[in-house]
N, C-alpha and C positions, 0 to 999 in steps of 0.2 A: 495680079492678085485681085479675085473679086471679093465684095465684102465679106464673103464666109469661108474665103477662101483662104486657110491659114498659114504663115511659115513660122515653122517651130524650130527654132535652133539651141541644140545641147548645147548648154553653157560649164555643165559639170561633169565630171563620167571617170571611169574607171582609165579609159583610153582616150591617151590625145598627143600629138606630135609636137612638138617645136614650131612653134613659140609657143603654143596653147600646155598650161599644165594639166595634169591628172591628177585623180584623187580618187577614194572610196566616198563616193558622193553622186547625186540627181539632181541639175536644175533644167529646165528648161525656158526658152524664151519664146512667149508665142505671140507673131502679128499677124493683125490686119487693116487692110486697105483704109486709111482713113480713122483710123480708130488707136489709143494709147494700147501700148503693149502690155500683157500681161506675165509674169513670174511663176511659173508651176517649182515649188522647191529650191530652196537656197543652194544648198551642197555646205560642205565647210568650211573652204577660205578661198577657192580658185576662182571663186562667181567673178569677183571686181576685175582680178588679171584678165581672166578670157574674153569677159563683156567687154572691156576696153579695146583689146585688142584684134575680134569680132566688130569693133565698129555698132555696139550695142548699148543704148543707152538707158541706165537704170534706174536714172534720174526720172522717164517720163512714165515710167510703168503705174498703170494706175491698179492693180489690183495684184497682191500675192496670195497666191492658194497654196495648203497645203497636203502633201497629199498623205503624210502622218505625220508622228510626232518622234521620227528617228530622230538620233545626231547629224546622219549621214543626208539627211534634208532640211534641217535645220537649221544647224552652225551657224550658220551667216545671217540670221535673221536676225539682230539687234543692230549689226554693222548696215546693214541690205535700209532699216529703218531708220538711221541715220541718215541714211542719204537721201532718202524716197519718203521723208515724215509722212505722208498723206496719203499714200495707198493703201485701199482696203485690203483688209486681212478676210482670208475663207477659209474656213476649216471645221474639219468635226465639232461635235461639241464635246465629244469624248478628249478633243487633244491633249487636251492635261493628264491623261493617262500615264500611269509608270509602265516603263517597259525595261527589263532587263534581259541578259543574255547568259546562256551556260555554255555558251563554246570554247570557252577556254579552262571550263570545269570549275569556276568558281565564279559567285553571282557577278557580275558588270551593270553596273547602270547604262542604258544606251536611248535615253527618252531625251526631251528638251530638258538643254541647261536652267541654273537657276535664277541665270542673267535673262533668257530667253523669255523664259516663264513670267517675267518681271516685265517686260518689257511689251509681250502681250498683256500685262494684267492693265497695263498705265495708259493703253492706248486706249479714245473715246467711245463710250460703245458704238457712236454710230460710226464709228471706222473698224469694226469688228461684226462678222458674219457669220453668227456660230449655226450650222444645219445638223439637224440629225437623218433624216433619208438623201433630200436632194437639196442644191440651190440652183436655182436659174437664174444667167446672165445674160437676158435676153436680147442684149443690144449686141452680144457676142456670138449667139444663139449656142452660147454652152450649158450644160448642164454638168453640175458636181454634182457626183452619186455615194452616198456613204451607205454602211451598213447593208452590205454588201450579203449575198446570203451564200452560205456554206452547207454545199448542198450534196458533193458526190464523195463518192466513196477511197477516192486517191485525192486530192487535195485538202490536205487537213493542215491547221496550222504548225507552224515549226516544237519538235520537240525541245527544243533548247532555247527556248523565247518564254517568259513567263513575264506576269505583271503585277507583281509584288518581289519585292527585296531579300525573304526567302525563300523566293523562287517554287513554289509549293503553285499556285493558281496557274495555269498556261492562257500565253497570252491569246486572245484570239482577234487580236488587232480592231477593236471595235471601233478604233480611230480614220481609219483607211480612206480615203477617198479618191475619185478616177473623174477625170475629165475627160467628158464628150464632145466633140463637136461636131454640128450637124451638116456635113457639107453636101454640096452638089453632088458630089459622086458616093455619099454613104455615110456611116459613124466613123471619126477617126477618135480613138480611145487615146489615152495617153495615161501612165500607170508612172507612181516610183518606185515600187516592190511588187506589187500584185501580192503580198501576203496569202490576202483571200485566194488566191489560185485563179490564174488564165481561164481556165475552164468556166470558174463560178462566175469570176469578172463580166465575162462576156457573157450568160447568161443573164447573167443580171439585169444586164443593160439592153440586149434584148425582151426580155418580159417589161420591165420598164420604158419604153419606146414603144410600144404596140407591134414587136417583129421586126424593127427596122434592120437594116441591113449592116454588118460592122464593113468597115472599107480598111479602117488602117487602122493597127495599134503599136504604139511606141511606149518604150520603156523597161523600167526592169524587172523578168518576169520571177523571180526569185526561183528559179529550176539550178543551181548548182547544189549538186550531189543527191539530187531526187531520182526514185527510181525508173528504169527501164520504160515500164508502165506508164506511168504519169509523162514520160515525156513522148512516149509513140501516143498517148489519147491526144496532147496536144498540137502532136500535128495532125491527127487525123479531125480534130476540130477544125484548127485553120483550112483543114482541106474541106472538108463538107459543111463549113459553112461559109465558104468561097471569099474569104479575107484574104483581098487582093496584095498587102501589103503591109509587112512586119517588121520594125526595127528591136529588136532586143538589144538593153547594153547593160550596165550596171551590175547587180546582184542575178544577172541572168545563166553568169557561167561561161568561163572562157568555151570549154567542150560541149558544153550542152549549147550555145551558140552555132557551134561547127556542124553539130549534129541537126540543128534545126536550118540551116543555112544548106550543108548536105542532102537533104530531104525536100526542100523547098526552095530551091536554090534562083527561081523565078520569083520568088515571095519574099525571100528574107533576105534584108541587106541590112549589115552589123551595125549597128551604129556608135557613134564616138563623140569627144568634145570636137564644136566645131560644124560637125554635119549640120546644113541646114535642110528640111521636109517642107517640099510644099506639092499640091496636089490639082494645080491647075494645068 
């Protein structure tokens, strides 16, 4: 592992075998050579079993990013601060955002808890990192990228996602944020929903980088039950624009996994709790 060279190990996810639990939840754990580890997303209660049992220590993590302000990346973030008092917090500045949900036909709250909420409010500001376009971590040479631009014509935000209580305002996740890092061999992105859409994601961060190259994205691209369309653009994106390597897991879709896996079957490998990524 060279200095920039990172390994990223799912600590939360949808899928994971014995002994490791599952959940509807993202965290991941990402190191480097030399350097404290850093927390992309809590998840909601499996972090501490699998970290332990991964041989992961949470205790030494010096920074947690968020990459929004679901439950489902969240949860654990009061408990995660107990343990880790002194790691910095990144995250939008939108975090505090309300987000609910109509997929079960009546409104759900689905944002951070009020314990959470709390518990980011108590922390110093200088152990709080609020960005609204990017932060850079340059002794990690990552770059968090928020406000994400929504730009084509198939990736629009979800219809049953609003940000207010009666559900009337649609949310358009202005909270979002992706990590970059800039390796030897290219961008490896790293997403907990992709809200904003694959598509726009990686534009994004393309015109933001001056053209750099994506190498690898990992995480969950929010494509279950999206149509036809939006999932053959995205693989015709991963194909032309020659993103060597795709992990999807999470909110990505058992079938639309299959289908992106089927199509790309050289490119995309599923990912799970447990899996660890590295690219040297």
């Amino acid at each position: 592992m060279t200095a920039y060279d990172p390994l990223i190990t799912i600590l939360a996810d949808n899928i994971a075998s014995h002994p490791l639990l599952s959940e509807h939840g993202f965290s991941c754990f990402i190191e480097f050579k030399n350097m404290k580890p850093i927390l992309f997303d809590t998840g909601k209660t499996v972090l501490f079993h699998n970290a332990k049992t991964l041989g992961k220590n949470l205790s030494n993590v010096s920074k947690l990013i968020l990459s929004h302000g679901h439950y489902d990346h969240t949860d654990a973030l009061t408990d995660f601060f107990s343990l880790c008092s002194k790691a910095q917090l990144i995250c939008s500045e939108h975090i505090f955002t309300e987000h609910y949900s109509m997929k079960t036909g009546v409104p759900r709250y689905i944002g951070l808890s009020e314990k959470n909420i709390k518990t980011i409010q108590a922390l110093p500001n200088s152990q709080k990192l609020y960005f609204k376009n990017s932060a850079t971590l340059s002794s990690y040479n990552i770059t968090v990228y928020g406000s994400i631009r929504q730009t084509n014509a198939y990736e629009k935000p979800s219809p049953l996602l609003y940000s207010n209580k009666t559900c009337t305002t649609p949310d358009t996740m202005i909270d979002e944020a992706i990590v970059c890092i800039e390796t030897d061999k290219g961008l490896v992105l790293i997403t907990g929903c992709c809200h904003c859409g694959f598509i726009n994601m990686c534009n994004h961060i393309i015109e933001e980088t001056g053209g750099k190259h994506i190498y690898a994205v990992i995480g969950g691209f929010h494509l279950e039950g999206v149509s036809n369309e939006r999932i053959r653009a995205t693989i015709d994106f991963i194909r032309t624009h020659k993103i060597e390597a795709v992990y999807p897991c999470h909110c990505t879709g058992e079938k639309e996994m299959q289908v992106l896996k089927t199509a790309l079957p050289s490119i995309v490998k599923i990912a799970h709790c447990g899996m660890s990524i590295s690219f040297s």
